[in-house]
C-alpha positions as CSV (number, residue, x, y, z in Angstrom):
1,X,-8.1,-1.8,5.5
2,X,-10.5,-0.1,2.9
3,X,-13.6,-1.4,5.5
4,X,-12.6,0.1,8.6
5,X,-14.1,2.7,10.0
6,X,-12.6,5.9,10.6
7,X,-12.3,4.7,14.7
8,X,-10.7,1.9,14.3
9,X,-8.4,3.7,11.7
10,X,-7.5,6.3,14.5
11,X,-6.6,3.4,17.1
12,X,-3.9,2.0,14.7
13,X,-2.7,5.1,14.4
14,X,-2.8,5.5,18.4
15,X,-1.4,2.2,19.0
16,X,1.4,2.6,16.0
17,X,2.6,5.6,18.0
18,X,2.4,3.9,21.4
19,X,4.7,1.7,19.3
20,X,7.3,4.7,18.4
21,X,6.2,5.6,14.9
22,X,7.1,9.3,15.4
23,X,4.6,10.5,12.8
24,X,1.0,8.6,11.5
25,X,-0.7,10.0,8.2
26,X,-4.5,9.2,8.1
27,X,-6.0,10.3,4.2
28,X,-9.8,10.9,4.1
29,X,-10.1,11.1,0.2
30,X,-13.9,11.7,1.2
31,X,-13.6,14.8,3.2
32,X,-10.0,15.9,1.1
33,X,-8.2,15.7,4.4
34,X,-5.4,14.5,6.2
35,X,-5.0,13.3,10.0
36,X,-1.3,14.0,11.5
37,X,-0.4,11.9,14.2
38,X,2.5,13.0,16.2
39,X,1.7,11.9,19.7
40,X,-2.0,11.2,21.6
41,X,-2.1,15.2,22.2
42,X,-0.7,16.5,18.7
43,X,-3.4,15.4,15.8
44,X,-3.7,18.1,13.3
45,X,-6.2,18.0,10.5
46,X,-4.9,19.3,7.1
47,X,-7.1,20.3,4.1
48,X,-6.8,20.9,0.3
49,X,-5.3,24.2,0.5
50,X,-2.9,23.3,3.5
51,X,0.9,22.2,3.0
52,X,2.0,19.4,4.9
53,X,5.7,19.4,6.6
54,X,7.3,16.4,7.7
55,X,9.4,18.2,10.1
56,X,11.9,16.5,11.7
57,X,10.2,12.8,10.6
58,X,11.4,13.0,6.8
59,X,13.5,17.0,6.8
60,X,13.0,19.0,3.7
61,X,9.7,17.1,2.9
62,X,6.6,19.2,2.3
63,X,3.9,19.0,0.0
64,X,0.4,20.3,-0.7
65,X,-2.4,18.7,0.3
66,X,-4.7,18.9,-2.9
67,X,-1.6,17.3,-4.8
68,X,-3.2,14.1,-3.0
69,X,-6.4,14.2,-4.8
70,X,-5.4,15.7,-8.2
């Protein structure tokens, strides 16, 4: 929801994975970043210059993380 906060954001994302989502994107268009969510112990932050992978999730998907903002 646009009026969460970026806690409760993260325990959707938490609780989504607890759920067997195998992969959570969380977009700060504020900060130009991205939040991967691959398990409790594997969050990565990606910026604007950074490519995002899918990996095994969605194979062959990549894309660049400015794109998001432009």
């Amino acid at each position: 929801m646009p009026h969460d906060t970026f806690t409760q954001v993260e325990e959707k994302a938490l609780f989504w994975l607890d759920s067997g989502t195998k992969m959570v994107l969380v977009v700060d268009p504020g900060t130009r970043t991205v939040h991967v969510y691959h398990d409790k112990g594997n969050i990565v932050v990606l910026h604007d210059g950074d490519s995002l992978d899918a990996g095994d999730v969605l194979t062959g998907w990549t894309m660049t993380i400015g794109d998001l903002f432009d």
